[in-house]
C-alpha positions as CSV (number, residue, x, y, z in Angstrom):
1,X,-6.8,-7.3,16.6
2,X,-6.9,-5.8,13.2
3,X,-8.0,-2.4,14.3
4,X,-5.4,-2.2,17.2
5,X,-2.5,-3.1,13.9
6,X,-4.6,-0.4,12.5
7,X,-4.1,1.8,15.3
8,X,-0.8,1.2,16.0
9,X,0.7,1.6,11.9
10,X,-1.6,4.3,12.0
11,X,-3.3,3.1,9.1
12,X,-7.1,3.8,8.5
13,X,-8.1,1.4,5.2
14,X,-8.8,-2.2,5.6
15,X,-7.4,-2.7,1.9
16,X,-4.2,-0.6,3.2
17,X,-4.0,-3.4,5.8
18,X,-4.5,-6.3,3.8
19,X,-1.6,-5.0,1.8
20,X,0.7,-4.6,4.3
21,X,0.1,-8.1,5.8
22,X,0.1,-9.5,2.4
23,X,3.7,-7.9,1.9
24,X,4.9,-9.0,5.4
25,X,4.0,-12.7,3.9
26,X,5.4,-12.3,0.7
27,X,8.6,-10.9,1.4
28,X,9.0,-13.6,4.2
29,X,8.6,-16.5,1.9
30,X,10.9,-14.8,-1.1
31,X,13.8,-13.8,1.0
32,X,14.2,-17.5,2.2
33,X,14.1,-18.7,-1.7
34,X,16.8,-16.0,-2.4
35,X,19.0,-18.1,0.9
36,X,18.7,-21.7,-0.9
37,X,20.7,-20.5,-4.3
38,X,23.2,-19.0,-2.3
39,X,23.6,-21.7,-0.1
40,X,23.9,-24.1,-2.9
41,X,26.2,-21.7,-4.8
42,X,28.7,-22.2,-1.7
43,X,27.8,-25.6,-1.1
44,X,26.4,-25.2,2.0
45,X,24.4,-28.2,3.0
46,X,23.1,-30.8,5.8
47,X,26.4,-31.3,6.2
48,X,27.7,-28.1,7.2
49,X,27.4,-27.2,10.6
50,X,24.4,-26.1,12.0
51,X,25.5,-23.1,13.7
52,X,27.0,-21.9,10.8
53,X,24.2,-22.6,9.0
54,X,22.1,-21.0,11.4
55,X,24.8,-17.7,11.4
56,X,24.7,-17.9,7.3
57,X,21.0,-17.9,7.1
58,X,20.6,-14.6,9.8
59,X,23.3,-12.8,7.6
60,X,21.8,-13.2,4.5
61,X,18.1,-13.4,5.1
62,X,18.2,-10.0,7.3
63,X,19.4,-7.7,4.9
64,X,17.7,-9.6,2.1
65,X,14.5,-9.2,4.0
66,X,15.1,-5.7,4.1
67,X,15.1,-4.6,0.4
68,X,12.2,-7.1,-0.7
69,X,10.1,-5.5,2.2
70,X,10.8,-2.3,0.2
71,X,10.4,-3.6,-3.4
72,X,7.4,-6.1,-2.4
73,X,5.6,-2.8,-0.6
74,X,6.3,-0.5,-3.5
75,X,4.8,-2.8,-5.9
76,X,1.7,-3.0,-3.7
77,X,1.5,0.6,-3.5
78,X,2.7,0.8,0.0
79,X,5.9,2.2,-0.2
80,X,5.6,5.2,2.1
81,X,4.7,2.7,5.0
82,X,7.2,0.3,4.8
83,X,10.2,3.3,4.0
84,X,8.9,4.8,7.3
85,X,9.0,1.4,9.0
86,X,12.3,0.1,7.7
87,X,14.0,3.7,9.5
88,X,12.1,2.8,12.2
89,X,13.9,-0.8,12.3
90,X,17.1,0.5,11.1
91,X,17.1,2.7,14.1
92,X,16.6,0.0,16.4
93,X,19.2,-1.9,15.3
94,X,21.6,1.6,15.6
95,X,20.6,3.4,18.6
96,X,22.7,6.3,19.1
97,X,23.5,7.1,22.9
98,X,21.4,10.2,24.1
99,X,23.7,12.8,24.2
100,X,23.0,15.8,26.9
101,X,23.2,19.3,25.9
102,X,24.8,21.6,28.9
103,X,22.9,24.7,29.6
């Protein structure tokens, strides 16, 4: 499993890997701390609704998720990787249309 992550990030170091993963974990676990001030700051609680709590949490825990993936990584020394991997996500999110060049 490791070596097909390996493979597939196109990654060659074990320690380069551990990094990575580590930063995947971290960053996962901070950007949900960051969501519970700010839902306290608007007073967003069990008694909110839970769609809206559900629609809150995907608004602010996505792009959260997205700068601590870059600050985490760059503090572990893997900021090349996860700059190349957040255009890679950023793209998939904006797809442009394939536009067809006439001969």
């Amino acid at each position: 499993m490791f070596e097909k992550l390996k493979k597939r990030w196109n990654i060659t170091s074990n320690i380069q890997l551990i990094l990575i993963l580590i930063t995947f974990s971290v960053t996962g676990s901070l950007s949900v701390l960051v969501r519970n001030p700010i839902f306290e700051y608007f007073s967003i609680g069990s008694d909110t609704h839970i769609l809206l709590r559900i629609l809150l949490s995907i608004l602010i825990i996505t792009p959260t998720y997205q700068v601590l993936l870059l600050i985490v990584g760059s503090l572990l020394g893997q900021f090349p990787f996860f700059w190349n991997f957040e255009k890679k996500m950023i793209g998939r999110f904006f797809k442009k249309k394939a536009v067809k060049k006439s001969v």
